[in-house]
N, C-alpha and C positions, 0 to 999 in steps of 0.2 A: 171250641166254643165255650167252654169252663174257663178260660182262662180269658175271654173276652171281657172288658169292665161294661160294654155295652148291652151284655144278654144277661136281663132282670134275672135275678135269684131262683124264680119262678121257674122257669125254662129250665136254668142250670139243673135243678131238682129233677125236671122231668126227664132231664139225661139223664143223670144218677138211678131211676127207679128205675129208667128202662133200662140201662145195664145190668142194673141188680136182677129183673126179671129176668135179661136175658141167661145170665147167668146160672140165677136159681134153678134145678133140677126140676120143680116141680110146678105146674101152674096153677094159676088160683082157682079155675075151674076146669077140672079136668076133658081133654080132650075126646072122650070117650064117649060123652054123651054128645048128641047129633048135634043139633043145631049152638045149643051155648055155650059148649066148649069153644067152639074158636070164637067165637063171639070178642071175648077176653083177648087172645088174640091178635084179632080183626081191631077194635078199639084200641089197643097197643101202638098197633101203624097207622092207624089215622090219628092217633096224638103226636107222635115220630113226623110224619109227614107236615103236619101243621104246623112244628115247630120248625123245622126244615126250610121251612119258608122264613121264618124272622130272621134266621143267620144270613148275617151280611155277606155280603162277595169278598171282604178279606180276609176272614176267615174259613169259607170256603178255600179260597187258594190258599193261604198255611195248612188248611187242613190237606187237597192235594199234594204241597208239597212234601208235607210230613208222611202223606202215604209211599210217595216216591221212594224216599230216603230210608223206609223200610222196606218194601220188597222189590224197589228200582223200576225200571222201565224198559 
């Protein structure tokens, strides 16, 4: 999807953060506390999700295909 010229800058970014977060050790509000720790979260995947929807069907299929080509089928 990054390498799509069709998916606005905007979206690109919000891949990049979610990776980053996913990545980051530590989250922005700890999960310890009851309800607003996941809160953070829970809004993480409803951003993920909503974009998920803009990506077109060819890069869905590049993007299976590329899963393929890594851990085969």
């Amino acid at each position: 999807a990054l390498q799509s010229p069709s998916l606005p800058t905007k979206d690109k970014a919000k891949i990049i953060a979610a990776l980053a977060y996913l990545i980051f050790p530590l989250d922005l509000i700890s999960d310890t506390l009851p309800v607003v720790g996941i809160a953070d979260d829970t809004a993480l995947l409803f951003a993920l999700f909503r974009l998920f929807v803009t990506i077109d069907d060819s890069v869905r299929t590049q993007a299976r295909e590329k899963a393929r080509w890594w851990f085969g089928e």
